[in-house]
Biopython code that builds the backbone (N, CA, C, O; Angstrom):
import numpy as np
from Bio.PDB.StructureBuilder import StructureBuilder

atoms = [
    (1, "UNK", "N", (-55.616, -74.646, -68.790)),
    (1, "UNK", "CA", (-56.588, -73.553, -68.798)),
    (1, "UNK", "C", (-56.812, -73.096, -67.366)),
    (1, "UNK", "O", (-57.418, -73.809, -66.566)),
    (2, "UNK", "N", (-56.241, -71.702, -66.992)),
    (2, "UNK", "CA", (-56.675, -71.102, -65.593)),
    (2, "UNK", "C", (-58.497, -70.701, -65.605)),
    (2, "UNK", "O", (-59.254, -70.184, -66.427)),
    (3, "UNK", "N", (-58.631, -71.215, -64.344)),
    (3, "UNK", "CA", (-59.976, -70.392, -63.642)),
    (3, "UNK", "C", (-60.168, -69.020, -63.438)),
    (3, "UNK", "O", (-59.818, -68.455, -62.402)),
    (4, "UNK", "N", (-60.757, -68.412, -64.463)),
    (4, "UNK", "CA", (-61.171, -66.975, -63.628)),
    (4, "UNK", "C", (-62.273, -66.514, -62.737)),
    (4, "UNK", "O", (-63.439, -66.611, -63.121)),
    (5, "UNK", "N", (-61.938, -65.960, -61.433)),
    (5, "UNK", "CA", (-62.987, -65.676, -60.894)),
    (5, "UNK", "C", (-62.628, -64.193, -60.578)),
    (5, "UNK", "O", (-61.513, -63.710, -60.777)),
    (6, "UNK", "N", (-63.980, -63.347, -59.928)),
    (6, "UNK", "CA", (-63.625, -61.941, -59.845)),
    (6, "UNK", "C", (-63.005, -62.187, -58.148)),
    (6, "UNK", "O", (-62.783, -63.195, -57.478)),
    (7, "UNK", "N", (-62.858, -60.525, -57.864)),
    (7, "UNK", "CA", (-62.718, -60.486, -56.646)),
    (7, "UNK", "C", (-63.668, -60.726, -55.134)),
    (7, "UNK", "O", (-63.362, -61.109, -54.005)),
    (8, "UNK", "N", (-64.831, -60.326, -55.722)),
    (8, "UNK", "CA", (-65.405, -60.808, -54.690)),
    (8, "UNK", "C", (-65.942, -62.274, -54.361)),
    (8, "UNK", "O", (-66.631, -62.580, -53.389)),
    (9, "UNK", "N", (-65.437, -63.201, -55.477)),
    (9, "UNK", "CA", (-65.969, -64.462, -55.299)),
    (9, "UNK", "C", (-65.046, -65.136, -55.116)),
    (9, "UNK", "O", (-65.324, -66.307, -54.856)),
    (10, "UNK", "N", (-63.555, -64.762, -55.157)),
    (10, "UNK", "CA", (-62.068, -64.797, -54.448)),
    (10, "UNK", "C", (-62.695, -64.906, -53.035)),
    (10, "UNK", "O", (-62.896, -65.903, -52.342)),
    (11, "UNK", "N", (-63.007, -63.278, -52.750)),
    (11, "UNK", "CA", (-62.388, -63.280, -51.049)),
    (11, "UNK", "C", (-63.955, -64.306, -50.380)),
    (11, "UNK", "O", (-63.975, -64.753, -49.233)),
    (12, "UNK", "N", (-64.856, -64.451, -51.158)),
    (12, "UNK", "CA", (-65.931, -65.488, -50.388)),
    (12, "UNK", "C", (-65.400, -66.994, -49.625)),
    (12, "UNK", "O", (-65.534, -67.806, -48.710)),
    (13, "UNK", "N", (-64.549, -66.490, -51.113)),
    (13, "UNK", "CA", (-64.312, -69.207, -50.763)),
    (13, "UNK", "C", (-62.877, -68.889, -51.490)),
    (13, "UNK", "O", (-62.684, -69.374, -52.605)),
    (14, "UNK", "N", (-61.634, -67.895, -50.730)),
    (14, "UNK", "CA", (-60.546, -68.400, -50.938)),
    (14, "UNK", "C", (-60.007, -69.387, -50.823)),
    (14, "UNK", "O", (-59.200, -69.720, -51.691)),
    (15, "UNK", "N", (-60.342, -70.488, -49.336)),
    (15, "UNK", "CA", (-59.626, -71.407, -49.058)),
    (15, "UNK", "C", (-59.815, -72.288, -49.668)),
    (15, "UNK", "O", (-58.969, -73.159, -49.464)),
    (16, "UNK", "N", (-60.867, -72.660, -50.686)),
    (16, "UNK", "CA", (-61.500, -73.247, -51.437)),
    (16, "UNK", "C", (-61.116, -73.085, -52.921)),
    (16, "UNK", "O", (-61.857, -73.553, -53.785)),
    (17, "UNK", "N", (-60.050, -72.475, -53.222)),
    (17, "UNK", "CA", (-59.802, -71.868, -54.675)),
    (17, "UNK", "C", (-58.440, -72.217, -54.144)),
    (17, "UNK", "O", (-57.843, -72.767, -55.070)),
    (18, "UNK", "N", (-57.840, -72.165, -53.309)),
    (18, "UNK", "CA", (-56.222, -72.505, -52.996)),
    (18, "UNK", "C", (-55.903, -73.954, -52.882)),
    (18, "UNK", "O", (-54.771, -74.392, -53.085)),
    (19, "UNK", "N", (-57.391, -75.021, -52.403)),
    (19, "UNK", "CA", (-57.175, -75.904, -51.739)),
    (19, "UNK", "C", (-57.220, -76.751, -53.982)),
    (19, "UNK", "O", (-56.610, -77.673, -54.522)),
    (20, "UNK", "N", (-58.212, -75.795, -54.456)),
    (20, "UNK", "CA", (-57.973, -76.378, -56.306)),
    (20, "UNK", "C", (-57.160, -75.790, -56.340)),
    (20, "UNK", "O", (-56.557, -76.672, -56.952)),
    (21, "UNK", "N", (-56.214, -74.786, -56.236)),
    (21, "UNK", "CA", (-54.592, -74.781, -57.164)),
    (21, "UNK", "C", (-53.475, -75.990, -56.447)),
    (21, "UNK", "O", (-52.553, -76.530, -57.058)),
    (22, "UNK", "N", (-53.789, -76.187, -55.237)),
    (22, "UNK", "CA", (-52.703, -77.180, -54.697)),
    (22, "UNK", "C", (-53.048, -78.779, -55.113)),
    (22, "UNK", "O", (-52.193, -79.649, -55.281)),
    (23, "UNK", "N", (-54.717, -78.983, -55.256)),
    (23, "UNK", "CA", (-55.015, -80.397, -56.247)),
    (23, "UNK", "C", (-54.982, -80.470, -57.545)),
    (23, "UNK", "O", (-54.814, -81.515, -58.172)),
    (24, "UNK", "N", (-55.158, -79.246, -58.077)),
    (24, "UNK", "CA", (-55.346, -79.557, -59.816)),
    (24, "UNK", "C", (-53.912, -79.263, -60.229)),
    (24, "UNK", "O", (-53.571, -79.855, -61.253)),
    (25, "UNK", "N", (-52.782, -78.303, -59.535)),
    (25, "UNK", "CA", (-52.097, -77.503, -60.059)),
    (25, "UNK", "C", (-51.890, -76.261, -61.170)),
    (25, "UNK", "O", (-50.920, -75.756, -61.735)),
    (26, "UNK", "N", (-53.337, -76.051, -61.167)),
    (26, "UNK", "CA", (-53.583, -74.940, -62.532)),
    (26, "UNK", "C", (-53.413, -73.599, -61.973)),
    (26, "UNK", "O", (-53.207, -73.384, -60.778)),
    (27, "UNK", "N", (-53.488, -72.899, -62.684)),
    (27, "UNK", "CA", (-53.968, -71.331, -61.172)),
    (27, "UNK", "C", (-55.277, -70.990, -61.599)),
    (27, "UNK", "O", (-55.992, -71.361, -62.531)),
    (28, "UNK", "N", (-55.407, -70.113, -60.586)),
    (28, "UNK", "CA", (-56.709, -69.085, -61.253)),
    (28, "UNK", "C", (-56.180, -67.736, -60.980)),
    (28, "UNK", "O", (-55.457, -67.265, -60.102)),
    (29, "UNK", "N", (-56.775, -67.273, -62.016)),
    (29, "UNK", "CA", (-56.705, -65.959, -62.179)),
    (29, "UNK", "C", (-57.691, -65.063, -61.351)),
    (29, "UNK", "O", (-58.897, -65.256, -61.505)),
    (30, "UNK", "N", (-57.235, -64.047, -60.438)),
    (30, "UNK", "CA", (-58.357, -63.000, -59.778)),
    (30, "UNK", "C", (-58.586, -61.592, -60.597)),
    (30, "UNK", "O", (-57.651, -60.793, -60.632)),
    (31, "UNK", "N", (-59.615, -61.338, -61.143)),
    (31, "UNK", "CA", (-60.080, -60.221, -61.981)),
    (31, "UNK", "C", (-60.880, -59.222, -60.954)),
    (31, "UNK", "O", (-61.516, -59.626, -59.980)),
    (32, "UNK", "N", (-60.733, -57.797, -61.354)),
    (32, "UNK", "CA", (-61.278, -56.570, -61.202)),
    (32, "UNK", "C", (-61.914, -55.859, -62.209)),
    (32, "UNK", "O", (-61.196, -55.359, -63.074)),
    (33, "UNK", "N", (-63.228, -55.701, -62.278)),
    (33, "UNK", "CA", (-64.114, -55.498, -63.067)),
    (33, "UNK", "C", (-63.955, -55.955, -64.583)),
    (33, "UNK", "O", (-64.276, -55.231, -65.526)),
    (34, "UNK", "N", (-63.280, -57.582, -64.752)),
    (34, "UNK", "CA", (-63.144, -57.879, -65.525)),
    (34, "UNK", "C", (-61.713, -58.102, -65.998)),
    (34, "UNK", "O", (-61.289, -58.960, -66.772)),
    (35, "UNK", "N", (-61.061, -57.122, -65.349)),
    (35, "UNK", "CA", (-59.460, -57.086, -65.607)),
    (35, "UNK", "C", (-58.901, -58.149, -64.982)),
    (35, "UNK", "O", (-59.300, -58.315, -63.829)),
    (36, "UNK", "N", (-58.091, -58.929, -65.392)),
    (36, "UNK", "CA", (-56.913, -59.922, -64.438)),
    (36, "UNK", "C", (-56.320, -59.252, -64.042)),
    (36, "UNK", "O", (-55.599, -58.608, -64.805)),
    (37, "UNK", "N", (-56.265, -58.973, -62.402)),
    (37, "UNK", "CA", (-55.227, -58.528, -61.829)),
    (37, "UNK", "C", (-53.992, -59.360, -60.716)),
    (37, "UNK", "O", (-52.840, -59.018, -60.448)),
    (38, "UNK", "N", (-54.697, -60.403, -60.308)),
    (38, "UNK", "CA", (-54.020, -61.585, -60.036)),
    (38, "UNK", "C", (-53.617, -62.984, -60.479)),
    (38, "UNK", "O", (-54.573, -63.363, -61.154)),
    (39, "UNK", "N", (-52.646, -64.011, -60.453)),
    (39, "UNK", "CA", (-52.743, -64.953, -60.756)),
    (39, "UNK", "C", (-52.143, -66.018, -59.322)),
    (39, "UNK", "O", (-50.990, -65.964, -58.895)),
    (40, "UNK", "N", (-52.958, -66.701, -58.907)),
    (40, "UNK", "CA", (-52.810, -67.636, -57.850)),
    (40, "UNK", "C", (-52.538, -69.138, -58.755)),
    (40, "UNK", "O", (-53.269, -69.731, -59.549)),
    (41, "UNK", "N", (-50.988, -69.477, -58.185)),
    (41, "UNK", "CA", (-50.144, -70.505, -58.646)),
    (41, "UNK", "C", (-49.318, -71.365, -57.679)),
    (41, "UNK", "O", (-48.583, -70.914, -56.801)),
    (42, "UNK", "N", (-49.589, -73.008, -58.023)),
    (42, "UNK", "CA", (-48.572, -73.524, -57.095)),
    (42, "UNK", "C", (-47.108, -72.973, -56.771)),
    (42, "UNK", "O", (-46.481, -72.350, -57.629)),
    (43, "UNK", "N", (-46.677, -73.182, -55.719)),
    (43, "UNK", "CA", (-45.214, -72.730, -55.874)),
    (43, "UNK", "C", (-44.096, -73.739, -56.178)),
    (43, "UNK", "O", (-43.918, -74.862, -55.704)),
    (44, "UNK", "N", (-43.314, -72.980, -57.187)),
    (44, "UNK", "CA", (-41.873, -74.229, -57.442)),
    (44, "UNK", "C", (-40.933, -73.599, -57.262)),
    (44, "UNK", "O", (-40.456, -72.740, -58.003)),
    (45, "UNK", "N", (-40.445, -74.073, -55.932)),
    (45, "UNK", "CA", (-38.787, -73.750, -55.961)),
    (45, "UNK", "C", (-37.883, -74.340, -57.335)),
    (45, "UNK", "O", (-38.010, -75.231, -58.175)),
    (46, "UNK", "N", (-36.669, -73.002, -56.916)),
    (46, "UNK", "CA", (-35.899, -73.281, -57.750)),
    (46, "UNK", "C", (-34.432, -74.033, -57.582)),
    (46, "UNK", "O", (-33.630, -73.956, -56.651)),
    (47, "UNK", "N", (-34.373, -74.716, -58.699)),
    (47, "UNK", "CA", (-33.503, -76.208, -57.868)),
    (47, "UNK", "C", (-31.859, -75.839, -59.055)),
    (47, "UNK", "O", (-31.022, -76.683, -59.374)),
    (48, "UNK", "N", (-31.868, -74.384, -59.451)),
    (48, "UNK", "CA", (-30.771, -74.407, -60.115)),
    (48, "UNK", "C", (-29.361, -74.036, -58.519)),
    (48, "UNK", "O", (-29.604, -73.749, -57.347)),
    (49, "UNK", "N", (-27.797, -74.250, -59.335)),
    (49, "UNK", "CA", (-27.308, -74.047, -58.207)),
    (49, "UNK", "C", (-26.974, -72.503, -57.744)),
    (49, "UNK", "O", (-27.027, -71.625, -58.605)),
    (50, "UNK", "N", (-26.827, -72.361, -57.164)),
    (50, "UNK", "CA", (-26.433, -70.789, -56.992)),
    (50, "UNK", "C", (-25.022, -70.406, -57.520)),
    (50, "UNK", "O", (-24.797, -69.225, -57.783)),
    (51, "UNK", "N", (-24.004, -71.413, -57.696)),
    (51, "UNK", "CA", (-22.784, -70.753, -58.638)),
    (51, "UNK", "C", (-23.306, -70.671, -59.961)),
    (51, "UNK", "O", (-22.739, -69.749, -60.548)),
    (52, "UNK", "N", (-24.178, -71.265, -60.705)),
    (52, "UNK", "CA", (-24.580, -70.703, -61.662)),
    (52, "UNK", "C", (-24.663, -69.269, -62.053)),
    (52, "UNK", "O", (-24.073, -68.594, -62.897)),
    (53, "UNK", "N", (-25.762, -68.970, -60.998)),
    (53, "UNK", "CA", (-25.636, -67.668, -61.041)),
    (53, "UNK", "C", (-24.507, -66.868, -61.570)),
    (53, "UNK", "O", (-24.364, -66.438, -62.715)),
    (54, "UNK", "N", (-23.530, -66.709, -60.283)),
    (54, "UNK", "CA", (-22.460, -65.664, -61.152)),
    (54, "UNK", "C", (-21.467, -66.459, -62.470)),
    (54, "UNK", "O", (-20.407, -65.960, -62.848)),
    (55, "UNK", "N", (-21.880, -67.404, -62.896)),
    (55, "UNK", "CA", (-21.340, -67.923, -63.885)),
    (55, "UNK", "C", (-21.246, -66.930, -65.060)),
    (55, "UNK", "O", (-22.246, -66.401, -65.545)),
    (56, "UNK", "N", (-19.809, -66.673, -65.555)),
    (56, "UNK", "CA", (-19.426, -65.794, -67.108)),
    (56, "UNK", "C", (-19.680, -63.820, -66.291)),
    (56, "UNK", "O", (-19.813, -62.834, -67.016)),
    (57, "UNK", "N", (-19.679, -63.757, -64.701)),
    (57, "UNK", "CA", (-19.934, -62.295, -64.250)),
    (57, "UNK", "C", (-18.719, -61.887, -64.094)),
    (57, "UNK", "O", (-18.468, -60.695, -63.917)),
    (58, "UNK", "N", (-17.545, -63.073, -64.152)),
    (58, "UNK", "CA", (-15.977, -62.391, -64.132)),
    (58, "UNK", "C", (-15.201, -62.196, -65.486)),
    (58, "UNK", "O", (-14.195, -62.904, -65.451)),
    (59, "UNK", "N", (-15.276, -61.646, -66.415)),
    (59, "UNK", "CA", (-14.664, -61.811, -67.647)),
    (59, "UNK", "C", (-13.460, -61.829, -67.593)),
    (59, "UNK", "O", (-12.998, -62.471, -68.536)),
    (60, "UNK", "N", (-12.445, -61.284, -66.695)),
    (60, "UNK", "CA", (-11.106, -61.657, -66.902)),
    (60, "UNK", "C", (-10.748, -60.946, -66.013)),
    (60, "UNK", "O", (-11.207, -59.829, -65.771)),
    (61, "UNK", "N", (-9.701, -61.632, -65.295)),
    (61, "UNK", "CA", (-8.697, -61.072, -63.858)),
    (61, "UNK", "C", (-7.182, -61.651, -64.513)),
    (61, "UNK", "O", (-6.799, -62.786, -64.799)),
    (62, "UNK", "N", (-6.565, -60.368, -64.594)),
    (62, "UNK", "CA", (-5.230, -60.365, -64.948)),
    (62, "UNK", "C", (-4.183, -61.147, -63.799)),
    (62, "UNK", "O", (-3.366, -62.033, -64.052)),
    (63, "UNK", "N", (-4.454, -60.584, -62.597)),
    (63, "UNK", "CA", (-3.160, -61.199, -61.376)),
    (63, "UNK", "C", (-4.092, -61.348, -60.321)),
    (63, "UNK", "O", (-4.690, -60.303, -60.066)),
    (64, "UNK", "N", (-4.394, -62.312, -59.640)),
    (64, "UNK", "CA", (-5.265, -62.488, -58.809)),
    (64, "UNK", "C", (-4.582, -61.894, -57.533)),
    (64, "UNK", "O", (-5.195, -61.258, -56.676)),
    (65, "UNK", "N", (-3.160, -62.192, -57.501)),
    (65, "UNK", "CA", (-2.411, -62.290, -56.176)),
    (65, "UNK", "C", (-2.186, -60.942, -55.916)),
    (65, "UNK", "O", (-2.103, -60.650, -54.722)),
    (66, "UNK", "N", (-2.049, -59.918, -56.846)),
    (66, "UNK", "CA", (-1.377, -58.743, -56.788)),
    (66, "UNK", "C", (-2.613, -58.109, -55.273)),
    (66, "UNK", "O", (-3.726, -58.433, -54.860)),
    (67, "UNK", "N", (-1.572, -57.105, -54.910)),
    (67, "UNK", "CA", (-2.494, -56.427, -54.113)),
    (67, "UNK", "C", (-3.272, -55.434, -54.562)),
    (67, "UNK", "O", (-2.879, -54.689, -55.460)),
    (68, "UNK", "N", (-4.524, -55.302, -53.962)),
    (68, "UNK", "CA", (-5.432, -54.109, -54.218)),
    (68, "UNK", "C", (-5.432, -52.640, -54.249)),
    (68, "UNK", "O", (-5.605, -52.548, -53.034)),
    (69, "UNK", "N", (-5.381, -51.424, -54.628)),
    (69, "UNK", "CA", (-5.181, -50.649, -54.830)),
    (69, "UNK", "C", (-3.614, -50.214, -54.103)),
    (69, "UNK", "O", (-3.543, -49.305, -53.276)),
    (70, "UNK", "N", (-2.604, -50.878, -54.478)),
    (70, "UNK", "CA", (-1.434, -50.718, -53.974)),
    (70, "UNK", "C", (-0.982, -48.936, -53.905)),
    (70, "UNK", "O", (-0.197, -48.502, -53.061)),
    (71, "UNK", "N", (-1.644, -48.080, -54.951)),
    (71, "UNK", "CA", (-1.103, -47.280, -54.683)),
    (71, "UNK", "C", (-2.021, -46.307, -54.083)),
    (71, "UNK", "O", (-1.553, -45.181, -53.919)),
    (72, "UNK", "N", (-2.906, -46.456, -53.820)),
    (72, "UNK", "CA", (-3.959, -45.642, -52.916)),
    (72, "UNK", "C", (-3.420, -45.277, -51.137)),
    (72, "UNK", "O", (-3.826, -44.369, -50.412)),
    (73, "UNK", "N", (-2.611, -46.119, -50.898)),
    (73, "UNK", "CA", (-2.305, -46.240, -49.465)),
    (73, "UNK", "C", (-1.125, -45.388, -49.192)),
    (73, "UNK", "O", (-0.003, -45.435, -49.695)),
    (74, "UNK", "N", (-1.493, -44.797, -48.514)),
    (74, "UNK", "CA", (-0.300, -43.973, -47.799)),
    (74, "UNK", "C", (-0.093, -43.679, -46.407)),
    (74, "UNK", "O", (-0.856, -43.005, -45.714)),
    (75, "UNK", "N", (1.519, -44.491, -45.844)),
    (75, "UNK", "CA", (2.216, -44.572, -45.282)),
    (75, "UNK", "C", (2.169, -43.409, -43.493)),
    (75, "UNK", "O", (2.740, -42.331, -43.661)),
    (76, "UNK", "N", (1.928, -43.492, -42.898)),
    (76, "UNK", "CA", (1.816, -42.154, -42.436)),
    (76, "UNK", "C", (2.956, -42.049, -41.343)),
    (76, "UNK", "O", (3.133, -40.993, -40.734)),
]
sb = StructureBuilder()
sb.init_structure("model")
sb.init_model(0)
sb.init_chain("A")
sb.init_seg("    ")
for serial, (resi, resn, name, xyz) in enumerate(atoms, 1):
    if name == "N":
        sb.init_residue(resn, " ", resi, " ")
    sb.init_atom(name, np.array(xyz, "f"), 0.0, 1.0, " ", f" {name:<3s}", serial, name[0])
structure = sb.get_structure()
């Protein structure tokens, strides 16, 4: 369950609302006239690898070796 507080009771005792998301790990939420417009959250890096990433972004390469636009080039 996040904490909501508004904005002006944010910017009173921020360091004090950061120093509970880094002990409790929950966030709180910062509201504007009621609205959530922020959410203050521990941070978690991300521990996937980065070849993942382009993992399945090559669907198929016919000749790897061939040269690149072989016929674009002209001779001068």
């Amino acid at each position: 369950m996040s904490v909501q507080v508004s904005k002006s009771q944010f910017k009173a005792k921020a360091l004090e609302f950061f120093r509970q998301v880094e002990t409790s790990g929950e966030p709180v939420v910062v509201t504007d006239h009621g609205q959530p417009k922020l959410e203050i959250r521990p941070y978690k890096p991300h521990t996937r690898n980065p070849l993942d990433v382009l993992r399945g972004s090559v669907l198929r390469y016919d000749n790897p070796t061939a040269p690149v636009a072989e016929d674009d080039w002209e001779a001068l």
